[in-house]
Backbone as numpy.savetxt, mean C-alpha at the origin, in Angstrom:
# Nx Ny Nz CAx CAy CAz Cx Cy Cz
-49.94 25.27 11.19 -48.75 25.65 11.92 -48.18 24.45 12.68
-49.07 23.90 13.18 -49.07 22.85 13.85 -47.89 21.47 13.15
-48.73 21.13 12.10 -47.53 20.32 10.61 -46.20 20.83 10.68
-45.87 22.21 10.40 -44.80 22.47 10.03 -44.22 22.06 11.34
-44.36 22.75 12.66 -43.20 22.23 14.05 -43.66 20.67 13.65
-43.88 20.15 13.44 -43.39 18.44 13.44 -42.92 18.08 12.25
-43.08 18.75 11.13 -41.97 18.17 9.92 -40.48 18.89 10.46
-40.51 19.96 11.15 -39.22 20.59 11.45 -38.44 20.07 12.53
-39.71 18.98 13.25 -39.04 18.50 14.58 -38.60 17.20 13.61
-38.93 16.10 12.88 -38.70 15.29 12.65 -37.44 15.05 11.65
-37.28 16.70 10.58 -36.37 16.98 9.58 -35.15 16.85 10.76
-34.99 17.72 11.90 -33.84 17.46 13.05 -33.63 16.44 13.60
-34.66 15.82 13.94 -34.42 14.35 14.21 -33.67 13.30 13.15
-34.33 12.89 12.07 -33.85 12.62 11.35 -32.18 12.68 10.64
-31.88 14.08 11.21 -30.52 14.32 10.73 -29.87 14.36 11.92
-29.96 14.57 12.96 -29.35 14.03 14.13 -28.79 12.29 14.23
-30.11 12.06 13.59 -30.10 10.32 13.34 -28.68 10.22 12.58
-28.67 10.64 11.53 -27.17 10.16 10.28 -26.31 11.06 10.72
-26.23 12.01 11.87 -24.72 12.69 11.81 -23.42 11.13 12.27
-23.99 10.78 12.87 -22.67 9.48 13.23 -22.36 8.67 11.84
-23.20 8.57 10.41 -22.68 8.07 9.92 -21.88 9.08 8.84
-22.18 10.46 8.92 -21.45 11.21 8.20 -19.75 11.58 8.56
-19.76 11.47 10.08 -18.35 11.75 10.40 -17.56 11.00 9.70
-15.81 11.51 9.76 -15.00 10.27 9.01 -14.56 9.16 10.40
-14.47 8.23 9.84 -14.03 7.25 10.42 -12.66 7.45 11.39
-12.33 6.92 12.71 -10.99 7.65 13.05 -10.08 5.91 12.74
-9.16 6.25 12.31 -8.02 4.87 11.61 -7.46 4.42 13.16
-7.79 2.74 12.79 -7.13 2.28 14.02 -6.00 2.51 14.39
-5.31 2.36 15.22 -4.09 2.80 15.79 -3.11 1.42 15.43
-2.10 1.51 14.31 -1.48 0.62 13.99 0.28 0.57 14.64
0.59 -0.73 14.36 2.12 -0.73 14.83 2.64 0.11 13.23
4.10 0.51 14.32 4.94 0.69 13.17 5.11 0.35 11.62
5.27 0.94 10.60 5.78 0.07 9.07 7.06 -0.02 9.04
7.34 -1.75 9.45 8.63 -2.26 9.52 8.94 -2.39 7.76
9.94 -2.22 7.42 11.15 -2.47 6.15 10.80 -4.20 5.60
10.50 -4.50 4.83 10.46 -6.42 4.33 11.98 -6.53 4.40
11.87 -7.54 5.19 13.33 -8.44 5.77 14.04 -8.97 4.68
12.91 -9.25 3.47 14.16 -9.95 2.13 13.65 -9.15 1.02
14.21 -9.39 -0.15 12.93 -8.48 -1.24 13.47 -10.03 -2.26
12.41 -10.11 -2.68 12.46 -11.52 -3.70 12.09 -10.77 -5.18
13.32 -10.87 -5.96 12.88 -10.59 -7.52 13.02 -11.68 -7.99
11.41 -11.47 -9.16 11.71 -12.82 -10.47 11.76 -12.29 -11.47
12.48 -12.50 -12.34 12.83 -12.44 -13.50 12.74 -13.09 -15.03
12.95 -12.61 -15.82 13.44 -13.68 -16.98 14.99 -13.61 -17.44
15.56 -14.95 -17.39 16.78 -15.05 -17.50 17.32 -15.09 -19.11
16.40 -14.98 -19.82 16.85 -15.11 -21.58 16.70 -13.54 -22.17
17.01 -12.69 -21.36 17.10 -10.86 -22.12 18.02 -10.14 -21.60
19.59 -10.57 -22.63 19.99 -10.07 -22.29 20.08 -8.70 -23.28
21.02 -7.52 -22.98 21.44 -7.52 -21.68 20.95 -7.25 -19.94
19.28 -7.32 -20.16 18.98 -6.92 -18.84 18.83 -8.14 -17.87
18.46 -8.80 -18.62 18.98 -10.58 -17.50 19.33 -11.29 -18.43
20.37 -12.04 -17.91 20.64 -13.51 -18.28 21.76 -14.26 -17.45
22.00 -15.28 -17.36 22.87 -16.34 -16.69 24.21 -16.21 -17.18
25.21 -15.92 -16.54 26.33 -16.26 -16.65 26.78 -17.56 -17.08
28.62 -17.69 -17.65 28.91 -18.88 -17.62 28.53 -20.45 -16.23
28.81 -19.06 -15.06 28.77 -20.26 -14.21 27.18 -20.27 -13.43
26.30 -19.84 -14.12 24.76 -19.77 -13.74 24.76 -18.75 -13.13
25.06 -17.65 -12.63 24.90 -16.50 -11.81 24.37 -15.55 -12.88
22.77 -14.64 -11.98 22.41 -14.30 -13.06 22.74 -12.57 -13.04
22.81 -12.13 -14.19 23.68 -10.99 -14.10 23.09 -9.98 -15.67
23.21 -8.89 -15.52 22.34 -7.50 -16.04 21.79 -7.13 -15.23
21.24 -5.35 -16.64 20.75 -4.52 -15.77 20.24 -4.08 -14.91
18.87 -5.45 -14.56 18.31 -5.72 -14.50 18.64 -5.80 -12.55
20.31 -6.64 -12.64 20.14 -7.48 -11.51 20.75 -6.58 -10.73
21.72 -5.77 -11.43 22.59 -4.83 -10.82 21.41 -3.25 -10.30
20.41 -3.64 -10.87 19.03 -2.02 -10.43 18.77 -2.81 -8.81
18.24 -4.04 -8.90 17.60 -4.51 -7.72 18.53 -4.90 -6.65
20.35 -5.11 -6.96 21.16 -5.12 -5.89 21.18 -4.00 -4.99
21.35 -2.68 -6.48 21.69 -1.87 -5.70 20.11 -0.76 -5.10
19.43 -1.18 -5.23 18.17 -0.86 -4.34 18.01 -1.34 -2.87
18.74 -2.47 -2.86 18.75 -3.69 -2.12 20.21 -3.09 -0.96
20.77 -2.42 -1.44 22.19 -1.79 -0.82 22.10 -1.20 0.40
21.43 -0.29 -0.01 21.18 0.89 1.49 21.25 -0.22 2.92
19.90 -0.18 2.70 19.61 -1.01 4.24 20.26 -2.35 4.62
20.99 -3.02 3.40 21.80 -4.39 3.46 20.90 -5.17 3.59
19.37 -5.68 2.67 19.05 -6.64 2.72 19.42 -7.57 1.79
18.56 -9.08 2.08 19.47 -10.09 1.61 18.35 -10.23 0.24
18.68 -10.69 -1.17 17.86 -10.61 -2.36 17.30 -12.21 -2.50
């Protein structure tokens, strides 16, 4: 009788021991998620029509006109 209260004291112990590592973790307390100030696309400039260079090097398709106008809302700069 004796065995069992100490495997039963030690089974509680034991799991008393790992309850702190079972809880979930609490998430640090972060700043705000600010917007990226520029958005940088790269491309390939030889498919058209979804990219390629204009006469005067400006590069222009589907491509460029998806990421302007993504780029629209909030008025950032590409």
């Amino acid at each position: 009788m004796r065995w069992r209260l100490a495997s039963v004291g030690m089974l509680i112990g034991f799991g008393v021991a790992l309850l702190p590592f079972s809880l979930p973790a609490q998430p640090a307390p972060s700043a705000p998620i600010q917007p990226p100030k520029k958005i940088i696309y790269g491309g390939d400039a030889v498919l058209p029509p979804y990219e390629y260079l204009d006469e005067s090097g400006q590069p222009k398709g589907f491509n460029i006109e998806l990421i302007r106008a993504i780029s629209r809302p909030p008025l950032r700069p590409i």
